[in-house]
mmCIF file of the N, C-alpha and C atoms, coordinates in Angstrom:
data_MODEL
# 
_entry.id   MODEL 
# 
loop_
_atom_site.group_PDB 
_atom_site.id 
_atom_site.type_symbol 
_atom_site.label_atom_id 
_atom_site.label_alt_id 
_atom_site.label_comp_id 
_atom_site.label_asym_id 
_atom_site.label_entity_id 
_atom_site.label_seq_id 
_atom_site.pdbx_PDB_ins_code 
_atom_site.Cartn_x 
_atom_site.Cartn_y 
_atom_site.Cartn_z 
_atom_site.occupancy 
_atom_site.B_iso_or_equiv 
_atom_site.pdbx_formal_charge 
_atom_site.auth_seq_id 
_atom_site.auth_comp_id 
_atom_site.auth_asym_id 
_atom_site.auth_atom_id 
_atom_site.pdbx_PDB_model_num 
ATOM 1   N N  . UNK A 1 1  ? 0.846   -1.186 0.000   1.00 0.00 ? 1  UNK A N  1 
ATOM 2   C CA . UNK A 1 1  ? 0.000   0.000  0.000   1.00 0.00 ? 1  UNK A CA 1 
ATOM 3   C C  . UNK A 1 1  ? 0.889   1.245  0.000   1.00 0.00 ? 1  UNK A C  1 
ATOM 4   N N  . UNK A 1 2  ? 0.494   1.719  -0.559  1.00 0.00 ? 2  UNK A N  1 
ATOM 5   C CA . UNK A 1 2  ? 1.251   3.187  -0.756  1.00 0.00 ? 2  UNK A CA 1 
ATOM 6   C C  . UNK A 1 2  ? 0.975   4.265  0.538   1.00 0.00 ? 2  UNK A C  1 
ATOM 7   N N  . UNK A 1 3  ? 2.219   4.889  0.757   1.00 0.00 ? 3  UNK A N  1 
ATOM 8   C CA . UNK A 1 3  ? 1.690   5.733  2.123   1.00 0.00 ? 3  UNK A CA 1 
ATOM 9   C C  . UNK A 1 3  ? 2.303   7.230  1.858   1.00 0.00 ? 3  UNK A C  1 
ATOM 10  N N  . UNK A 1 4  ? 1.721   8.308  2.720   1.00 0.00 ? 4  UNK A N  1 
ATOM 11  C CA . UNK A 1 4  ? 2.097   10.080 2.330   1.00 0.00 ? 4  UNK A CA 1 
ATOM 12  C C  . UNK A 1 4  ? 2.519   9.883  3.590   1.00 0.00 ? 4  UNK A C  1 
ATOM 13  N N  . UNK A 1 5  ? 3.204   11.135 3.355   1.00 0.00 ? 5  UNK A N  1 
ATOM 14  C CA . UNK A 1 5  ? 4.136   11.697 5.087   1.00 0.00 ? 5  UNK A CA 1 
ATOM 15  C C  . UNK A 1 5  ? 3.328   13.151 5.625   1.00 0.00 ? 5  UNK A C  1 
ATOM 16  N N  . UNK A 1 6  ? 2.809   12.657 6.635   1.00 0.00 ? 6  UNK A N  1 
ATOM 17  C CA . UNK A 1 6  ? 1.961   14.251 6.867   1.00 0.00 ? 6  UNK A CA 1 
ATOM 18  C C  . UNK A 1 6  ? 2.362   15.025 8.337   1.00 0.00 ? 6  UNK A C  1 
ATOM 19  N N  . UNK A 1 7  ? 1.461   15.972 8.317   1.00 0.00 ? 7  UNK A N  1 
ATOM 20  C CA . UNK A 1 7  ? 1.769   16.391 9.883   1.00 0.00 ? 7  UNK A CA 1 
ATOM 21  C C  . UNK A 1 7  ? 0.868   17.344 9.789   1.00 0.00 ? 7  UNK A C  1 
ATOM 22  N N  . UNK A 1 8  ? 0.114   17.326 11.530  1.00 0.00 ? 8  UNK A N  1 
ATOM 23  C CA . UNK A 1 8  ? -0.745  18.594 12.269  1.00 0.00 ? 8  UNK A CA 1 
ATOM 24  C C  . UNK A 1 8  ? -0.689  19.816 11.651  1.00 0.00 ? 8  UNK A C  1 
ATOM 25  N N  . UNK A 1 9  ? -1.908  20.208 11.018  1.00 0.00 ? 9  UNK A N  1 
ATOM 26  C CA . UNK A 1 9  ? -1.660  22.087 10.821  1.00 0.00 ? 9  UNK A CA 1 
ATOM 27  C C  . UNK A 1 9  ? -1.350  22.271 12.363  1.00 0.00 ? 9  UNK A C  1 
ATOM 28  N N  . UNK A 1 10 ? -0.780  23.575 12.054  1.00 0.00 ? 10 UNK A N  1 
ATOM 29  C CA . UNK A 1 10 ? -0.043  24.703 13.452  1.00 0.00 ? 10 UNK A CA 1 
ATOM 30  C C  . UNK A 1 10 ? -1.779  24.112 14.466  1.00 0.00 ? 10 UNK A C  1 
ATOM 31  N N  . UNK A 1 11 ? -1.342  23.988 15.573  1.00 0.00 ? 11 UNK A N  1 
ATOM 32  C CA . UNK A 1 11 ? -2.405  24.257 16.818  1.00 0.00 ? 11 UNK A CA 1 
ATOM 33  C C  . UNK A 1 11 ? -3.309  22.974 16.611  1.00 0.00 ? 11 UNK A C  1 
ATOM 34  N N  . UNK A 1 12 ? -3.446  21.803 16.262  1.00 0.00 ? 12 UNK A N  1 
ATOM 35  C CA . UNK A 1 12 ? -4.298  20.721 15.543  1.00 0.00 ? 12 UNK A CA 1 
ATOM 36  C C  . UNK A 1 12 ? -3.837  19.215 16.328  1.00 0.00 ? 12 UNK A C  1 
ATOM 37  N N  . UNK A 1 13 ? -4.264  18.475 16.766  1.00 0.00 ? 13 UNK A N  1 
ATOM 38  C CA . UNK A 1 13 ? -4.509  17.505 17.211  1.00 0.00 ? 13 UNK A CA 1 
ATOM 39  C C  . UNK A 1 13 ? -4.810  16.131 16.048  1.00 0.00 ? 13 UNK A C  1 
ATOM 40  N N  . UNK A 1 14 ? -5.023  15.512 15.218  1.00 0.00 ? 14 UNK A N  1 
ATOM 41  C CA . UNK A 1 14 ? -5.682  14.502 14.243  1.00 0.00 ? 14 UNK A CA 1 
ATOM 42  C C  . UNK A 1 14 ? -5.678  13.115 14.685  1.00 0.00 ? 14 UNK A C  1 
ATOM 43  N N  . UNK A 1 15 ? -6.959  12.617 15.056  1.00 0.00 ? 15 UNK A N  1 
ATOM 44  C CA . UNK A 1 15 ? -6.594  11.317 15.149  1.00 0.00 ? 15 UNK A CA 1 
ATOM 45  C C  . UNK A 1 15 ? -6.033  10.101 14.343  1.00 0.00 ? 15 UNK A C  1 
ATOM 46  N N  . UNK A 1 16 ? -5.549  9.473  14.407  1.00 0.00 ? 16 UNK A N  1 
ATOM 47  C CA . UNK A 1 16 ? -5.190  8.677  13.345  1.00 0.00 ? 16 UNK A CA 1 
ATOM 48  C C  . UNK A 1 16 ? -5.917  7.610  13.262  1.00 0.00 ? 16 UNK A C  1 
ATOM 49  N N  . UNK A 1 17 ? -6.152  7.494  11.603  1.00 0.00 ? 17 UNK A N  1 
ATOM 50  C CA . UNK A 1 17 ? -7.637  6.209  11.426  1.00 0.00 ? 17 UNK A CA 1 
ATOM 51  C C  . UNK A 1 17 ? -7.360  5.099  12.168  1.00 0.00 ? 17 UNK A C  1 
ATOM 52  N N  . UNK A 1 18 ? -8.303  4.507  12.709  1.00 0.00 ? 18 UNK A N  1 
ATOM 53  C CA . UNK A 1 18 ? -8.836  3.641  13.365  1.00 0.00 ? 18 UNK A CA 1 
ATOM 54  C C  . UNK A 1 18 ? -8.073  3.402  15.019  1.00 0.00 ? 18 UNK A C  1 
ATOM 55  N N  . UNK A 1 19 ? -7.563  4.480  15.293  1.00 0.00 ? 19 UNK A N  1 
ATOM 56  C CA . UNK A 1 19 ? -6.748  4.654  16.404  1.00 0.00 ? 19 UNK A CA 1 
ATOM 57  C C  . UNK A 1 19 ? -7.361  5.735  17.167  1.00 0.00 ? 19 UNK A C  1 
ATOM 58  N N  . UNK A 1 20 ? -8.463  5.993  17.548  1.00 0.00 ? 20 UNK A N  1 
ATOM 59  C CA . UNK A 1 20 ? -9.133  7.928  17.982  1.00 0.00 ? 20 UNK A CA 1 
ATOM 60  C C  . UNK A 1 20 ? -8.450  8.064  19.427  1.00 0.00 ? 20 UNK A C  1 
ATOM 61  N N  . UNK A 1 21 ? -7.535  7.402  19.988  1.00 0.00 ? 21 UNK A N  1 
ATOM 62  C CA . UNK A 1 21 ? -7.045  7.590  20.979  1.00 0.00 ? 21 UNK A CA 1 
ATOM 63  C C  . UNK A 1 21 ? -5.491  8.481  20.981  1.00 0.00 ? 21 UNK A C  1 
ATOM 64  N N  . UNK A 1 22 ? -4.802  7.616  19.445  1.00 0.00 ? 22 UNK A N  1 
ATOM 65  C CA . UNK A 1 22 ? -3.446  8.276  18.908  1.00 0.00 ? 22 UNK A CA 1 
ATOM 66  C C  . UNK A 1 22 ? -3.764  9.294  17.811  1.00 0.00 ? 22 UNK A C  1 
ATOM 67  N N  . UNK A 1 23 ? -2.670  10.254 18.210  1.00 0.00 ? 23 UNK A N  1 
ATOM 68  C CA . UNK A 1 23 ? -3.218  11.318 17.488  1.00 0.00 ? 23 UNK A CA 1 
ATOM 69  C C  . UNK A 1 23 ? -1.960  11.933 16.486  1.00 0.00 ? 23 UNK A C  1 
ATOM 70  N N  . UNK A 1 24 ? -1.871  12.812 15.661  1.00 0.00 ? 24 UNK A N  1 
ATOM 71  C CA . UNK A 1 24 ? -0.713  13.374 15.046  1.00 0.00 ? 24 UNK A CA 1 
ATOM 72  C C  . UNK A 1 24 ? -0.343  14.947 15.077  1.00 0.00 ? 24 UNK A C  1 
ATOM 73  N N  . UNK A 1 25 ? 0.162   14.868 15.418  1.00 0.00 ? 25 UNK A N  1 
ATOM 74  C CA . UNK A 1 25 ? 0.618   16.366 16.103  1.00 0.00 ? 25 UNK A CA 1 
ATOM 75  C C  . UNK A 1 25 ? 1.493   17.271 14.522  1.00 0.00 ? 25 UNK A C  1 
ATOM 76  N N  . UNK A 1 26 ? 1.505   19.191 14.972  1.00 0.00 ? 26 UNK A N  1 
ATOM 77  C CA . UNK A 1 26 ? 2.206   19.654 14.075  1.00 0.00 ? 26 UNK A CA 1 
ATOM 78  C C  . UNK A 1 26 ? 3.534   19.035 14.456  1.00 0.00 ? 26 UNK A C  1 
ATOM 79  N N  . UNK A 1 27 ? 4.565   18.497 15.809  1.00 0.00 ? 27 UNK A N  1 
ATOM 80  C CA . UNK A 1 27 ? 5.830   18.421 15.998  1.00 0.00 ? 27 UNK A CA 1 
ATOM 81  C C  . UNK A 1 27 ? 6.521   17.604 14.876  1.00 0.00 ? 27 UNK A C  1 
ATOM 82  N N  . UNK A 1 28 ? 5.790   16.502 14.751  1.00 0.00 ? 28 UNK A N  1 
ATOM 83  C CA . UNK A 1 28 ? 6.439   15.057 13.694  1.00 0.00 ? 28 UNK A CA 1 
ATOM 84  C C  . UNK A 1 28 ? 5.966   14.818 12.743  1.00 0.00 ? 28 UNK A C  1 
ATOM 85  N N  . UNK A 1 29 ? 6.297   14.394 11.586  1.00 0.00 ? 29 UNK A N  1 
ATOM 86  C CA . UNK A 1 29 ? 5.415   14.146 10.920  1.00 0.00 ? 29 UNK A CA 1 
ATOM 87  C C  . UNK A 1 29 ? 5.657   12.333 10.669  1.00 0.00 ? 29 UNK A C  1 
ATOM 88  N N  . UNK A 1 30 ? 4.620   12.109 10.017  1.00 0.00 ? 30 UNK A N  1 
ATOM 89  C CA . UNK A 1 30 ? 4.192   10.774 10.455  1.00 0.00 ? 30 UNK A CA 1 
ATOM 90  C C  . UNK A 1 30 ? 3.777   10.064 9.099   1.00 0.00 ? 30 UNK A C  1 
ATOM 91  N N  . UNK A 1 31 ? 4.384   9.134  8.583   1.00 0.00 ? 31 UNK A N  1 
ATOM 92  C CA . UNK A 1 31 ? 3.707   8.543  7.456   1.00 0.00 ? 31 UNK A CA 1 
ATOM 93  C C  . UNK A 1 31 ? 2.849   7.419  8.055   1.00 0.00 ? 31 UNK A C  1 
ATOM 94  N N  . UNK A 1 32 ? 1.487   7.707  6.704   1.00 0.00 ? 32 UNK A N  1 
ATOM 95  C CA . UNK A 1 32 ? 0.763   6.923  7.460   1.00 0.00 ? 32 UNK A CA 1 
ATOM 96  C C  . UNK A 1 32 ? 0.115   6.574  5.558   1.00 0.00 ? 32 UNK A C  1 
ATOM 97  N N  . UNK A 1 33 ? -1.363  5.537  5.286   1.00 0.00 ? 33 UNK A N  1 
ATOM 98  C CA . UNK A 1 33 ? -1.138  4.952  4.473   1.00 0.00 ? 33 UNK A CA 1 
ATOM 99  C C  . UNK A 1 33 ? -2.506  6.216  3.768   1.00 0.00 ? 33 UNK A C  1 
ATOM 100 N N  . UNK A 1 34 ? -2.284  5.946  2.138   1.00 0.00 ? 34 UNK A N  1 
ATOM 101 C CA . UNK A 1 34 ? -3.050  7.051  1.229   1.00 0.00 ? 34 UNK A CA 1 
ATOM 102 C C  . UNK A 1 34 ? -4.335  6.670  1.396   1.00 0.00 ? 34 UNK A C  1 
ATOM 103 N N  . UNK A 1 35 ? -4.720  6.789  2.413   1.00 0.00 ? 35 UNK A N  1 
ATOM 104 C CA . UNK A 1 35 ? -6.532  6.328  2.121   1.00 0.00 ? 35 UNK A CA 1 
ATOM 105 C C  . UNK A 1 35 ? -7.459  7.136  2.258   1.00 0.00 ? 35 UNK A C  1 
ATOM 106 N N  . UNK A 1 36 ? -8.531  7.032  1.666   1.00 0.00 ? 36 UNK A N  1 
ATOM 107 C CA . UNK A 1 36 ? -9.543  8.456  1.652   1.00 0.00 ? 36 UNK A CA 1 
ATOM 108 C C  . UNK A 1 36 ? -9.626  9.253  2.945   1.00 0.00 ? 36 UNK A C  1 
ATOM 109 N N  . UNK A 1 37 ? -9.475  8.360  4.275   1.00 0.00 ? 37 UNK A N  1 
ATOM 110 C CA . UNK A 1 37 ? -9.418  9.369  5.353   1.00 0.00 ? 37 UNK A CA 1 
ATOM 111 C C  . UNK A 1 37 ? -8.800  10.175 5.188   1.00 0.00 ? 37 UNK A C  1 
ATOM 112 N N  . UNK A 1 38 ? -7.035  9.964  5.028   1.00 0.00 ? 38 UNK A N  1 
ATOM 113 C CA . UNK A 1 38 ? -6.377  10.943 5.297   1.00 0.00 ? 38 UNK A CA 1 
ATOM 114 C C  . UNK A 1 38 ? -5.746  12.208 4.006   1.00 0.00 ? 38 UNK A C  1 
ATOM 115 N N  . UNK A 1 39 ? -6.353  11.206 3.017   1.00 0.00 ? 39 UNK A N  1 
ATOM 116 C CA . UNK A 1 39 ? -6.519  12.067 1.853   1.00 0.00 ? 39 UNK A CA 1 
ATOM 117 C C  . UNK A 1 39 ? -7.762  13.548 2.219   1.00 0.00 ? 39 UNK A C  1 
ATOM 118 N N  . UNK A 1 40 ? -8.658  13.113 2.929   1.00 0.00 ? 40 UNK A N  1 
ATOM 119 C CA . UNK A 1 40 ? -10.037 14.274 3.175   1.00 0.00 ? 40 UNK A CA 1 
ATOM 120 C C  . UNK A 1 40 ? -9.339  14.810 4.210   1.00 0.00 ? 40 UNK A C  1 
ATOM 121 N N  . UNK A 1 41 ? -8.650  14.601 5.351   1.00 0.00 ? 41 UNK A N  1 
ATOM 122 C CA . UNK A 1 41 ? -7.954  15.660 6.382   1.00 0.00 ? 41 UNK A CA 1 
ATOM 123 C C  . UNK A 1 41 ? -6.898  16.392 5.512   1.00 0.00 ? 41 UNK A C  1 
ATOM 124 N N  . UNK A 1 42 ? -6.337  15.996 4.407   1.00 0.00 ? 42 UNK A N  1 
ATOM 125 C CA . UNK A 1 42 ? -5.530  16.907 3.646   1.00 0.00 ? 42 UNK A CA 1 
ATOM 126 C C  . UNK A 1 42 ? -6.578  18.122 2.954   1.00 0.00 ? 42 UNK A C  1 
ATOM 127 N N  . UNK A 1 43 ? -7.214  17.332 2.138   1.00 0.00 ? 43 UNK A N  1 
ATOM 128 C CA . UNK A 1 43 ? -8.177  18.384 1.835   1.00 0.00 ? 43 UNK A CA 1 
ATOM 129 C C  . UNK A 1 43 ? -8.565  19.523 2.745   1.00 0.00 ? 43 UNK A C  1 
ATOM 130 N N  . UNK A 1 44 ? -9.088  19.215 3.756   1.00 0.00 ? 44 UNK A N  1 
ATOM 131 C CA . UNK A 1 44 ? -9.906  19.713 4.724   1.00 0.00 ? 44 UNK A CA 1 
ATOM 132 C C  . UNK A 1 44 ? -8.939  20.992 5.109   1.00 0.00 ? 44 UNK A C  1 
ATOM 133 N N  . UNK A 1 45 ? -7.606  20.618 5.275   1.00 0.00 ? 45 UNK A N  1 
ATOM 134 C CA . UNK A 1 45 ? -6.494  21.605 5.756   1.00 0.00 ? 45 UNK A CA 1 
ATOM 135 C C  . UNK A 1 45 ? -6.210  21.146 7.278   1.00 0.00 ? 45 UNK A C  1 
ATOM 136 N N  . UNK A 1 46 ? -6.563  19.912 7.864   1.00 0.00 ? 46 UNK A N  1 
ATOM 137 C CA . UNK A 1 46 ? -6.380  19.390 9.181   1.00 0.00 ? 46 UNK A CA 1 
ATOM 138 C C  . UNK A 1 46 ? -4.871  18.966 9.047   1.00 0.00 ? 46 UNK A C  1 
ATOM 139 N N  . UNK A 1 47 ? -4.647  18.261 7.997   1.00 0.00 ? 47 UNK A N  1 
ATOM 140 C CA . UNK A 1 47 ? -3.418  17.719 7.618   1.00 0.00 ? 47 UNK A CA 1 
ATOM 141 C C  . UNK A 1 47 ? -2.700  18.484 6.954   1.00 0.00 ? 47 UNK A C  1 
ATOM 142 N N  . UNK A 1 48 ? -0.808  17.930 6.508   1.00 0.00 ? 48 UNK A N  1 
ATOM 143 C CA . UNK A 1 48 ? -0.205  19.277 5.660   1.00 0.00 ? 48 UNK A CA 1 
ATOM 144 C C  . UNK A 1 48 ? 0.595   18.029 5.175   1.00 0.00 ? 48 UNK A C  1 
ATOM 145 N N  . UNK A 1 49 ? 0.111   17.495 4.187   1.00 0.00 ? 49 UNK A N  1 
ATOM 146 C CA . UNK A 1 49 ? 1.377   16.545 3.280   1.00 0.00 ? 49 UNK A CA 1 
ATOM 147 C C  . UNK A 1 49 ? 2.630   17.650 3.555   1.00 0.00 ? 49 UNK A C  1 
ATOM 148 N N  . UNK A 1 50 ? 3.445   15.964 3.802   1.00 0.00 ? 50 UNK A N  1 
ATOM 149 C CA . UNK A 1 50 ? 4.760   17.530 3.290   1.00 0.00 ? 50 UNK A CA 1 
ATOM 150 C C  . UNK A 1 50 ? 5.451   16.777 2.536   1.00 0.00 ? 50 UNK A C  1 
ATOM 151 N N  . UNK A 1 51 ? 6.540   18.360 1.774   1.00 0.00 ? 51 UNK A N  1 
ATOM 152 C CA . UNK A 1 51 ? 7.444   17.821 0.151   1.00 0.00 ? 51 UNK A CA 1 
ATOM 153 C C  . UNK A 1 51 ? 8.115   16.692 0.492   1.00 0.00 ? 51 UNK A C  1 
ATOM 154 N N  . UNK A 1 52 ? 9.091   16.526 -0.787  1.00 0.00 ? 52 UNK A N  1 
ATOM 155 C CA . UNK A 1 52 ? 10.000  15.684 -0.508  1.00 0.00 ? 52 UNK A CA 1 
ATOM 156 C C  . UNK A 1 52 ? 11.278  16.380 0.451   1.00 0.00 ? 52 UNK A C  1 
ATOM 157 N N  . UNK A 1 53 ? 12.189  15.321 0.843   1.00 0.00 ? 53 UNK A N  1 
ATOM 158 C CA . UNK A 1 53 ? 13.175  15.706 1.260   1.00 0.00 ? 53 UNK A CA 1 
ATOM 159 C C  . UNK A 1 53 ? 14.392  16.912 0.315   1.00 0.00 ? 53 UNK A C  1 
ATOM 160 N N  . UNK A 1 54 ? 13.932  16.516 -0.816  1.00 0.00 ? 54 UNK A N  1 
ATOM 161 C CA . UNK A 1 54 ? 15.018  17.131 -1.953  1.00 0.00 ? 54 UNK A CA 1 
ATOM 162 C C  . UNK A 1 54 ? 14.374  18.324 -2.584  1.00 0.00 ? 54 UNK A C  1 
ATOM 163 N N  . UNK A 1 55 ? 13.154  18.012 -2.241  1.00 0.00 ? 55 UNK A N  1 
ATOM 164 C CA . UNK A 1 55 ? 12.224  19.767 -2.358  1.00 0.00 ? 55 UNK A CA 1 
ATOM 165 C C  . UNK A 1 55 ? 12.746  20.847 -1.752  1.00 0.00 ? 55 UNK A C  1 
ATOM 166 N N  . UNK A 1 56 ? 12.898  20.547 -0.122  1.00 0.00 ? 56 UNK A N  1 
ATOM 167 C CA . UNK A 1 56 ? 12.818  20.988 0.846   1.00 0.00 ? 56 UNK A CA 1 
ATOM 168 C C  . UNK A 1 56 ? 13.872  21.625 0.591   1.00 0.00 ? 56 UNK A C  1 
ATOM 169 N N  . UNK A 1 57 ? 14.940  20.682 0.400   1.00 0.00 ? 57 UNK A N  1 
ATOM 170 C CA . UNK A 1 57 ? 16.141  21.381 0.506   1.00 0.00 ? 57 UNK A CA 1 
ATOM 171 C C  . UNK A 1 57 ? 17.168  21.827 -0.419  1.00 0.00 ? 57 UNK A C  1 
ATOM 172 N N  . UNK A 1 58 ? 16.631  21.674 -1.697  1.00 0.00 ? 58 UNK A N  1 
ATOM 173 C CA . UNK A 1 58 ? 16.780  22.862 -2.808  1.00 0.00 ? 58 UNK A CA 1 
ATOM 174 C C  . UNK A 1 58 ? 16.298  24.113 -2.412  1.00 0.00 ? 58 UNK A C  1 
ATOM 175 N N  . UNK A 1 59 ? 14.535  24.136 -1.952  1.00 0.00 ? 59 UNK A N  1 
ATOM 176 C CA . UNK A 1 59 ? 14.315  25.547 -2.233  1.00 0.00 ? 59 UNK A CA 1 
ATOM 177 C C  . UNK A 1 59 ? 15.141  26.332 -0.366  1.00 0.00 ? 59 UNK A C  1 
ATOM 178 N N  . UNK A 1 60 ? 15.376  25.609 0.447   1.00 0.00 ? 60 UNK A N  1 
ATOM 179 C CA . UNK A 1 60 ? 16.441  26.142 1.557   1.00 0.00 ? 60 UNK A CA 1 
ATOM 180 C C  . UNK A 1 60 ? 17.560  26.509 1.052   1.00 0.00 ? 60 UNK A C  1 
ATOM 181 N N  . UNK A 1 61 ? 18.175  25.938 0.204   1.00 0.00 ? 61 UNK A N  1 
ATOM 182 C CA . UNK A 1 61 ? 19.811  26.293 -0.260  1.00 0.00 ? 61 UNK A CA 1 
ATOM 183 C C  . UNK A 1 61 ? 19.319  27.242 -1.585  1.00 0.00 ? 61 UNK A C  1 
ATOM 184 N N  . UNK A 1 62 ? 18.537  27.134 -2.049  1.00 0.00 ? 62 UNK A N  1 
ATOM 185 C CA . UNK A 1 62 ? 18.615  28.116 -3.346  1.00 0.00 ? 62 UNK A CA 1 
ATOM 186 C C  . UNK A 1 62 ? 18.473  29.726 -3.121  1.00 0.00 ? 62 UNK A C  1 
ATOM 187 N N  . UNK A 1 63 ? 19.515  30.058 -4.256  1.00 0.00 ? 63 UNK A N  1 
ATOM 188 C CA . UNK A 1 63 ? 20.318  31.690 -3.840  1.00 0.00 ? 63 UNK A CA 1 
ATOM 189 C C  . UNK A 1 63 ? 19.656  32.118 -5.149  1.00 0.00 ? 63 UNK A C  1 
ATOM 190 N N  . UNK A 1 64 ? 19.909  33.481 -4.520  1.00 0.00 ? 64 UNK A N  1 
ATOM 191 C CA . UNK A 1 64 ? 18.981  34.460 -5.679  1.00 0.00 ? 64 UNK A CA 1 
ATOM 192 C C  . UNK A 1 64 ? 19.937  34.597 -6.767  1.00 0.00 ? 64 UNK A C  1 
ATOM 193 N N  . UNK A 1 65 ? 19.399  34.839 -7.999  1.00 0.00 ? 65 UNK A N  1 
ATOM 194 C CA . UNK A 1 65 ? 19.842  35.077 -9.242  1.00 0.00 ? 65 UNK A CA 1 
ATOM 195 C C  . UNK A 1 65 ? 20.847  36.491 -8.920  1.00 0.00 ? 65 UNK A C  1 
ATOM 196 N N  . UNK A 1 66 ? 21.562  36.212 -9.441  1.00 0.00 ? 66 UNK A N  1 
ATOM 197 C CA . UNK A 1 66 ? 22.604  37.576 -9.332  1.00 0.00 ? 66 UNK A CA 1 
ATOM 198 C C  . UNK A 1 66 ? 22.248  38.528 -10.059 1.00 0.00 ? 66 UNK A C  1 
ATOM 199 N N  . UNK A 1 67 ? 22.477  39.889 -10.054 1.00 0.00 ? 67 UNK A N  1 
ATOM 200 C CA . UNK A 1 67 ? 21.941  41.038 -10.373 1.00 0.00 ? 67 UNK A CA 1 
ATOM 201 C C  . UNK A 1 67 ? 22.822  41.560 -11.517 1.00 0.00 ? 67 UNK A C  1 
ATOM 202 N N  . UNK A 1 68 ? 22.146  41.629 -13.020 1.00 0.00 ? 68 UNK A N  1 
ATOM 203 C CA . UNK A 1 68 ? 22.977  42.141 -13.796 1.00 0.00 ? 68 UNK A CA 1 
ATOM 204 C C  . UNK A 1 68 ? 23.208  43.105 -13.942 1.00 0.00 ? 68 UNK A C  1 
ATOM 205 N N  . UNK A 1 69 ? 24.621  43.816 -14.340 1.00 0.00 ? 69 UNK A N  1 
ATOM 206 C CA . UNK A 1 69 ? 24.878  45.023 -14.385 1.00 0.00 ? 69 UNK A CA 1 
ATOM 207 C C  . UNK A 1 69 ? 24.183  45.695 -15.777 1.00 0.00 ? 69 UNK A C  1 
ATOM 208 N N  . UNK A 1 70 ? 24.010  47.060 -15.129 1.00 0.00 ? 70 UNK A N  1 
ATOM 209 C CA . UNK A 1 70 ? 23.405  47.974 -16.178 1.00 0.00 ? 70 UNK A CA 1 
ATOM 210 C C  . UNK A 1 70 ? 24.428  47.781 -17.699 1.00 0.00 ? 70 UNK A C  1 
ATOM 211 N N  . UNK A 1 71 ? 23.914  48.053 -18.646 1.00 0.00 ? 71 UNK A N  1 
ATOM 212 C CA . UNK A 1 71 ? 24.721  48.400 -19.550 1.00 0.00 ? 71 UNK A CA 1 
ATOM 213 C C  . UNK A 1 71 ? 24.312  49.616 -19.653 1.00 0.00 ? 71 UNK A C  1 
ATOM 214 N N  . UNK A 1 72 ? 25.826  50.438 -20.311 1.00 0.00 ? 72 UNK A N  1 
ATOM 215 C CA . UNK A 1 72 ? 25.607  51.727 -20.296 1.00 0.00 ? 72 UNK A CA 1 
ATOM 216 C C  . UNK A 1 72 ? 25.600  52.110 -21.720 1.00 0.00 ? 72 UNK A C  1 
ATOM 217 N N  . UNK A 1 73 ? 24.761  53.062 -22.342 1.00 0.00 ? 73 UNK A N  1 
ATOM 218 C CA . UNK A 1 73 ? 23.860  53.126 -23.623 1.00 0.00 ? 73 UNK A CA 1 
ATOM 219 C C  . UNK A 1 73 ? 25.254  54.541 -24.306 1.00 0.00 ? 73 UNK A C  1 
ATOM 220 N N  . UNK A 1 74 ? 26.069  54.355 -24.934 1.00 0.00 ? 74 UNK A N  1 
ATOM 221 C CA . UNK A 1 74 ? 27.010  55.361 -25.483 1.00 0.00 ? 74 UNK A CA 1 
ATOM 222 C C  . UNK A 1 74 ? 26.621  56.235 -26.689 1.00 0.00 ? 74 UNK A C  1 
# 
């Protein structure tokens, strides 16, 4: 079965299917498996898929385009 890696919007509690006792917090994120539940808490905005690892940390390391110099019009 195929599974997403998610985690708690900011301030959010989620239980996890068929568990209403365990819950998923914003601290960790937690893979758990693609099933319409937790596909509809994504929707909903309860949940926050998150990127990949190599998403993440391209757009952290990526530097701004350098600034071209004027050309000057003679």
């Amino acid at each position: 079965m195929t599974t997403i890696t998610v985690r708690a919007a900011p301030g959010l509690r989620v239980p996890m299917e068929g568990m209403p006792r365990r819950h998923i917090t914003e601290d960790t994120a937690v893979a758990v498996s693609d099933s319409a539940y937790y596909r509809r808490r994504v929707a909903d905005g309860d949940l926050l898929p998150r990127a990949s690892d190599k998403t993440t940390t391209k757009a952290a390391t990526a530097k701004p385009a350098p600034k071209t110099a004027k050309k000057k019009e003679a």
